[in-house]
C-alpha positions, 0 to 999 in steps of 0.5 A: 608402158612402150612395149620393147619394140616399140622402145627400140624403134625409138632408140633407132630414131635417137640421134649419138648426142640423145644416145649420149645424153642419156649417160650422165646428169644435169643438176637433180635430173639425167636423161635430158633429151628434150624432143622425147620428153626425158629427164629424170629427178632423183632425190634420197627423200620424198621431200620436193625441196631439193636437197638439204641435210641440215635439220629444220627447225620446227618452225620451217619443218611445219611452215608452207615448205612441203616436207614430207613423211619422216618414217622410221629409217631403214634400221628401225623398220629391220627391228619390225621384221614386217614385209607387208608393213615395208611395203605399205612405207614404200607405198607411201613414200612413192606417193610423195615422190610422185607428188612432188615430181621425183622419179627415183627414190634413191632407197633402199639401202641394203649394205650389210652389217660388219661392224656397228661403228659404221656411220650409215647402218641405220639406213640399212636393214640388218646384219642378215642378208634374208632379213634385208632382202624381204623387207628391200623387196617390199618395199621395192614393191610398195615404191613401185607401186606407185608410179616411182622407180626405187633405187637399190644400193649400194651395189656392193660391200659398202659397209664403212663411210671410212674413206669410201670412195677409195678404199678397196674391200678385200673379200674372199670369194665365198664371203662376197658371194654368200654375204655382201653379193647374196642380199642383192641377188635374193632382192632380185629374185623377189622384186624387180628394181627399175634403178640399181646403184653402185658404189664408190669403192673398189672390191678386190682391186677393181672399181665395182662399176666396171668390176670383171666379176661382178658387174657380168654377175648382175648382168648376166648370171642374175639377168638384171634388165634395170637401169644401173647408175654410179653413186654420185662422183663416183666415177673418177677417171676417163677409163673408168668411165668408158669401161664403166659403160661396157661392163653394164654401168648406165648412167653416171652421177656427174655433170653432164657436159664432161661426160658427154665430152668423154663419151664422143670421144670415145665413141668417135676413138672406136672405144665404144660403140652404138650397139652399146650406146643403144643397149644403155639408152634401151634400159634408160628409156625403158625405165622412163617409160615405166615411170611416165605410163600415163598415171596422173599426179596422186593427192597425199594424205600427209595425216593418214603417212602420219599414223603409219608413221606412228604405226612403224614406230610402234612395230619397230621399237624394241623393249631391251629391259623390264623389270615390271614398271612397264608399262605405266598406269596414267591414272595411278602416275602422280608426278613424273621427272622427264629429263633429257634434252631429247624430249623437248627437241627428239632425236629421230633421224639420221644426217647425210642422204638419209635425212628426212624433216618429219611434216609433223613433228611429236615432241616426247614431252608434249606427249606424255602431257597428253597422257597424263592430262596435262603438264602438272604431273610433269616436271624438266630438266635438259640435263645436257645440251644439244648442239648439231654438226657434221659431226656435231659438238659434245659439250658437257655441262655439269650444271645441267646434270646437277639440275636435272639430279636435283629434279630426280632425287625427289620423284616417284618416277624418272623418263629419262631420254638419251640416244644420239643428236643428230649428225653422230651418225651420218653419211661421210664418216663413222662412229669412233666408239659405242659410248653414248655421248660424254655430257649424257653419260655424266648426267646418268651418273648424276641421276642414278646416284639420287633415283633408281627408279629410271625408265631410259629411252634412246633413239639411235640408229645402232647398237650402244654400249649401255654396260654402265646403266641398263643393270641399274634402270628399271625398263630400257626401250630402244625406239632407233631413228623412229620417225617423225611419230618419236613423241607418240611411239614412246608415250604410248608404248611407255603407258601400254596404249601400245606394246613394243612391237620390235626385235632387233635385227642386229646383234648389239655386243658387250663391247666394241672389242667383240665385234667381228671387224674390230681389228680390220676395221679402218679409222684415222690415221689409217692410210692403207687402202685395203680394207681387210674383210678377215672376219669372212662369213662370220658378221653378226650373230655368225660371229658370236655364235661361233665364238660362243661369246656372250652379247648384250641382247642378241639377234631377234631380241626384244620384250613384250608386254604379253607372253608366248609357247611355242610348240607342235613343230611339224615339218612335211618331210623327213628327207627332201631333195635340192629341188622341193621344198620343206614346209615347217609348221609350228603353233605360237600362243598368246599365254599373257593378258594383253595382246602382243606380237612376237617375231618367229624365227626359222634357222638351219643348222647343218650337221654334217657339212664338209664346209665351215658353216655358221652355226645356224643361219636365219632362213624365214620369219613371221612376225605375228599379232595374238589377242590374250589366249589367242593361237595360231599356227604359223606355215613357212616354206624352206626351199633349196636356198635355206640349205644352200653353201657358195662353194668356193672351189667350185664357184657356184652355189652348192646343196650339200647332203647331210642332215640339217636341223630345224630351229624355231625360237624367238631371238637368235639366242632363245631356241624352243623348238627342233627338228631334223631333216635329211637332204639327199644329194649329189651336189658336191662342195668340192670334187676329187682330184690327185691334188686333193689331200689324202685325209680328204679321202680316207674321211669319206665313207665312199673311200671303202668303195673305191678300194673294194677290189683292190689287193689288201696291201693296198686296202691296208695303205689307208688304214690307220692300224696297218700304216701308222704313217698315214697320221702324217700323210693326210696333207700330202696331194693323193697323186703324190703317191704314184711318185713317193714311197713311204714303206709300202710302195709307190701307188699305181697310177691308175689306182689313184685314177681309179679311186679319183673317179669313184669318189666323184660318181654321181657327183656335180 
C-alpha cells in the first residue's frame, strides 16, 4: 500500500484528463488511466462471467464457465446471527474476486426492513440496525481480507424497489438518524469499507449523492476516507453531477465520455476546482493501491466454499414449527411422498444484483435419496409448475395438484417444497402480497385435505403469510435463499444429521395489514413521489411491540432440536456513567439430548425516558454452540451506544439518565432473564427555554428547586391545588407568563429567566 504522500506526489503528476477519468466508468471498469496502471472491475457476485441475472441451467452452471459460490444471501446469513461465520463467507467470497480479477465486491447490503413487500430484503440482513451492523462489519472485514474492496450500500433509506430512482424518502430527523443513518454509522465504527454506494432516491427532497445533510455527515462527523460512488445511473442530470462531486461523490456509475465531457466543462466554467479533482483522485487511487499491494492471484478451493456454503445453510435455516416429527429417522422412514416442483429444481437465490448460479448445485430430492439409500423409499410429484420471469408466470395447474394429492393420500410421510421461484423477489420491483404463489397455495389445499402428516420447506428470501397451513403441518422449516447447498441443508437438518441453527432476524406479521408501512407504502398506480416514512422509529419488532400486536413468529424466533435455561444474570454495576461500560453475564445450559445452538439476546429497555422510546431495542448477541449437558457463561459488554437516543431538538445523539433494564431472552418476544441499571447523567434530550411548555416544567422534579426561594404565591402558581387552572396551562410557552395573567398575576420576567437556568444547570 503507497503511503499518503507518496500517493499525493502521484495525483500532483496527474494530468486534469487522469484526474478526470477517475470519476466515472467504462464498460465493467472506472479509473481507466493507462500510464499508472488504473482500472477497477466492479461485479455484484464473485462469478468472472460478467453480468448475467438470468438463472443457468444446471448444464451451463456445472459446464467449463466459472461460476462461483452461491452462499446463502444476506437475509439468510441475518437468521445465522453469527459474525465470525459473515466473515469467513467474505473471505471466501473476496477470494473469488481476486481470482476472477474483480476489485470491488458491490456487497453488502444493509437497507433496513420497513416493510416485507420490499422486493431486494433478502439482500439485506434485518429490520435491526445492530444486528446488520456486525454481521456488514464481518463481512467487510472477511472481503477485505483478501485483497478486494467490499462495497457498502446503499447509502441511504433505500428500503422499496418501488420506482427507486425517483421517489423521495420523507423521513423525520430522528428516524433518519436513529435508524436508516445509525446502521451506517455503526458499520463505520467497527469496519473500514474501501468502497461506499450511494442510492438512486432522493431523502427530504435532495438526491442523497449531493444531499446538504448527509453526505457532509459521512464525510465529515463520521470521518469517511473511502471511495464513494453512485449507484448505476444514478446521477441523472449535469448539476447533479458537478454538485455530487463537491459534496464527497467520487465516482459516478455511468459512461465515461459523457462524464468526463461534464467534468471539463465545469472545471474550465470555475464550478469545480483541481483541489477537489485532487481530493477525488486521492481516495481513488488510494483504494487502488489498497487493492493491487502486491498480493498475487489466490487458488480457490471451490469444494472447501461448498461445505461452508452448506455450513451457513445449516446456521441459517430456521425451524418455525415441530410438532415432534423432526427430526426423522432414516432408518425407521419406510417411504416418503416428496412434492413440490422445488425439490428437483430448488429455489436458492434471489434475481437482480443479487443473483448468484451456485458451482454446485444439491437438488433437495437427490439428496434425501442420498439418506435414505436411494430412490425406492421415494416417490414424486411436482404438483406445480415453474416458469422464471421478471417477474415470473404463475400458472395453476390443478392436474398436477391432483397428481401430487393422489401421491400423498396413501404415504406414511409427506416433504412438501414450496417458497418462491425465481424472479418473485428482485431488484427493480416489490412483492404485492405475502401470499405464496396461487398454483402452490391450490396444491397445499389439495394435499392436506388427503394427509396431515406434512413436513413443508420454503425457501424465500422474506417473511410469507403461512396462516392457512402452518396450524395444519406437522414441522415447517424455513431454509430463505440458502445457497447452492439448499439440497444438503435440508436433508440433513430434516433427518437430525444437523440441527436448525437459525433465528430470524425480522419479524414475520400475521398479516400484511400488520406491517408498519403498509399505508405508506407505494404500489401502482401511485404517482405521488414522496414516500412517507410515517411509521417513524417504530419498524420491525419496534412496531409490534408498541402496539402490543401479536405476530406469527417474532424477532429472534427459531426451534432447536435441544433445549436451553437461561439463568444467573449478573451485571458489573448498579449505576454507570455515559463513558463506561456494562458487562452483562448470564449462563446458558444445553438441557436436551442433542447438541444445539441457541442465539442469546441482550435488549435495553428504558424506564424512565422523557423521549418515545421503543419498548426494548436489540443491543448484543451471542449465538452459542452446547453439547448435551453442556454450560457456559456468556460475557457481553454494553457501552454508552446501547443507551443512547438521537435528540432531535438537540441534533446530536444523547445518553439520558434514568434506569434502563437489562433483558436477556431468546427471541424478541421470549424474555427469561432482567436486571436494572442506573445511568447518571447530565445529558439532557431537550434544554429549557421560555418556548419550552409549562407542563414540561411543572414535571420535572428540578422545578421545586428552582422555586425554592421564591414567595408562596409564586410557588403556589405551579401548584395544582392552589391554581386549578394550571390543567389548562401546560401547552402554554413558560414565558408567556411574563406577558398573561390568568388570575394570579403576570410572572416576572426574571423569575422565568430564573427558573430557565436552574432547570439547565449542569446539563448539555
Amino acid at each position: 500500500m503507497k503511503a499518503t504522500e507518496a500517493l499525493r506526489e502521484l495525483v500532483r503528476g496527474m494530468t486534469l484528463e487522469e484526474k478526470f477519468r477517475c470519476c466515472a466508468l467504462k464498460g465493467d471498469r472506472f479509473a481507466n488511466i493507462e500510464r499508472l496502471g488504473t482500472a477497477f472491475r466492479c461485479a455484484d457476485n464473485s462469478s468472472g462471467g460478467g453480468i448475467d441475472y438470468f438463472r443457468q441451467s444446471r448444464e451451463k452452471i456445472t459446464g467449463e464457465r466459472f461460476w462461483g459460490t452461491c452462499f446463502p444471501q444476506a437475509a439468510c446469513q441475518g437468521a445465522g446471527w453469527d459474525p465470525e461465520l459473515a466473515f469467513e463467507i467474505g473471505k471466501a467470497m473476496g477470494r473469488e474476486c481476486k481470482n476472477q480479477g474483480i476489485d470491488i465486491l458491490l456487497r453488502p447490503g444493509v437497507n433496513m426492513k420497513r416493510s416485507p413487500l420490499c422486493g431486494r430484503n433478502f439482500e439485506y440482513y434485518s429490520e435491526d440496525p445492530w444486528l446488520s451492523s456486525e454481521l456488514a462489519a464481518a463481512f467487510i472485514n472477511g472481503v477485505q481480507s483478501e485483497g478486494v474492496a467490499a462495497n457498502l450500500k446503499h447509502f441511504v433509506c433505500n428500503n422499496q424497489e418501488y420506482e427507486r430512482m425517483t421517489t423521495n424518502a420523507v423521513v423525520d430527523e430522528r428516524t433518519l438518524n436513529e435508524l436508516y443513518l445509525r446502521v451506517f454509522q455503526l458499520i463505520l465504527q467497527k469496519s473500514d469499507p474501501w468502497t461506499l454506494m450511494t442510492s438512486y432516491n432522493r431523502v427530504n427532497g435532495n438526491w442523497v449523492h449531493e444531499h446538504p445533510d448527509i453526505m457532509p455527515k459521512l464525510r465529515g462527523e463520521w470521518g469517511y476516507r473511502g471511495m464513494v460512488m453512485s449507484d448505476a445511473f444514478a446521477v441523472h442530470y449535469r448539476d447533479d453531477k458537478i454538485n455530487g462531486h463537491k459534496r464527497g461523490l467520487d465516482a459516478e456509475l455511468a459512461e465515461e465520455d459523457v462524464h468526463i465531457d461534464l467534468l471539463r466543462n465545469a472545471y474550465y466554467q470555475g464550478e469545480i476546482s483541481e483541489e477537489e479533482l485532487d481530493a477525488i483522485a486521492l481516495r481513488v487511487l488510494d483504494c487502488y493501491y489498497k487493492i493491487h499491494d502486491g498480493r498475487e492471484t489466490p487458488a480457490v478451493d471451490l469444494n472447501a466454499h461448498h461445505a461452508l456454503a452448506k455450513r451457513a445453510a445449516l446456521e441459517g435455516a430456521v425451524l418455525l414449527k415441530n410438532d415432534g416429527i423432526l427430526p426423522l429417522d432414516a432408518e425407521k422412514t419406510e417411504r416418503v411422498a416428496v412434492i413440490g416442483a422445488f425439490a428437483k429444481e430448488p429455489s436458492y437465490m434471489g434475481g437482480g444484483s443479487g443473483h448468484m448460479n451456485g458451482h454446485t448445485l444439491d437438488i433437495p430430492y437427490d439428496e434425501l435419496a442420498k439418506l435414505l439409500g436411494g430412490e425406492e423409499k421415494l416417490s414424486y410429484a411436482p404438483g406445480y409448475e415453474i416458469r422464471y420471469g421478471f417477474p415470473p408466470e404463475d400458472v395453476p395447474r390443478p392436474e398436477l395438484a391432483a397428481e401430487a394429492a393422489a401421491l400423498a393420500r396413501d404415504a406414511p410421510l409427506v416433504i412438501l417444497f414450496a417458497g418462491y421461484p425465481y424472479g418473485v423477489e428482485s431488484e427493480g420491483y416489490d412483492r404485492a402480497d405475502l401470499l405464496l404463489p396461487e398454483s402452490q397455495r391450490e396444491l397445499l389445499e389439495a394435499v392436506l385435505a388427503v394427509n396431515g402428516n406434512v413436513v413443508l420447506v420454503v425457501n424465500a428470501g422474506a417473511p410469507l403469510d403461512l396462516s392457512a397451513y402452518a396450524p395444519r403441518v406437522r414441522a415447517l422449516l424455513f431454509g430463505g435463499y440458502c445457497g447452492e447447498a439448499v439440497g444438503s441443508a435440508a436433508a440433513e437438518i430434516l433427518f437430525g444429521l444437523a440441527e436448525p441453527g437459525g433465528r430470524l432476524a425480522e419479524t414475520w406479521p400475521c398479516r400484511v395489514e400488520d406491517t408498519p408501512a403498509y399505508l405508506s407504502y407505494p404500489r401502482y398506480p401511485d404517482t405521488v413521489p414522496d414516500v412517507v416514512y410515517g411509521e417513524g422509529i417504530y419498524i420491525g419488532y419496534r412496531w409490534y411491540d408498541a402496539r402490543h400486536m401479536e405476530v406469527a413468529y417474532p424477532f429472534g424466533y427459531g426451534l432447536s432440536y435441544a433445549s436451553f435455561a437461561y439463568g444467573g444474570l449478573r451485571l458489573d454495576a448498579e449505576r454507570l456513567r455515559p463513558e463506561d461500560t456494562l458487562t452483562v453475564r448470564f449462563t446458558v445450559k444445553n438441557t436436551g439430548a442433542r447438541p444445539g445452538s441457541d442465539v442469546a439476546q441482550v435488549y435495553v429497555r428504558p424506564l424512565d425516558s422523557t423521549i418515545h422510546r421503543p419498548e426494548k431495542e436489540l443491543r448484543a448477541f451471542r449465538k452459542v454452540r452446547l453439547a448435551p449437558g453442556g454450560e457456559t457463561e456468556v460475557e457481553l459488554t454494553l457501552d454508552r451506544r446501547a443507551f443512547e437516543v438521537y435528540s432531535p431538538a438537540l441534533h446530536r445523539w444523547v445518553a439520558e439518565a434514568g434506569r434502563y433494564e437489562i433483558l436477556v431472552g431468546r427471541s424478541s418476544r421470549d424474555i427469561l432473564l432482567s436486571a436494572t441499571v442506573a445511568l447518571e447523567s447530565n445529558e439532557a434530550v431537550k434544554l429549557f427555554s421560555p418556548r419550552t411548555q409549562v407542563g414540561h416544567f411543572v414535571m420535572d422534579a428540578r422545578m421545586e428547586k428552582a422555586l425554592a426561594e421564591q414567595p408562596e404565591e409564586l410557588r403556589s402558581f405551579f401548584e395544582l391545588d392552589a391554581n386549578p387552572m394550571l390543567p389548562l396551562c401546560v401547552a402554554i410557552p413558560f414565558g408567556q407568563f411574563g406577558d398573561m395573567d390568568l388570575g394570579q398575576g403576570k410572572l416576572p420576567r426574571e423569575l422565568i429567566g430564573h427558573v430557565v437556568e436552574v432547570m439547565n444547570e449542569g446539563r448539555v
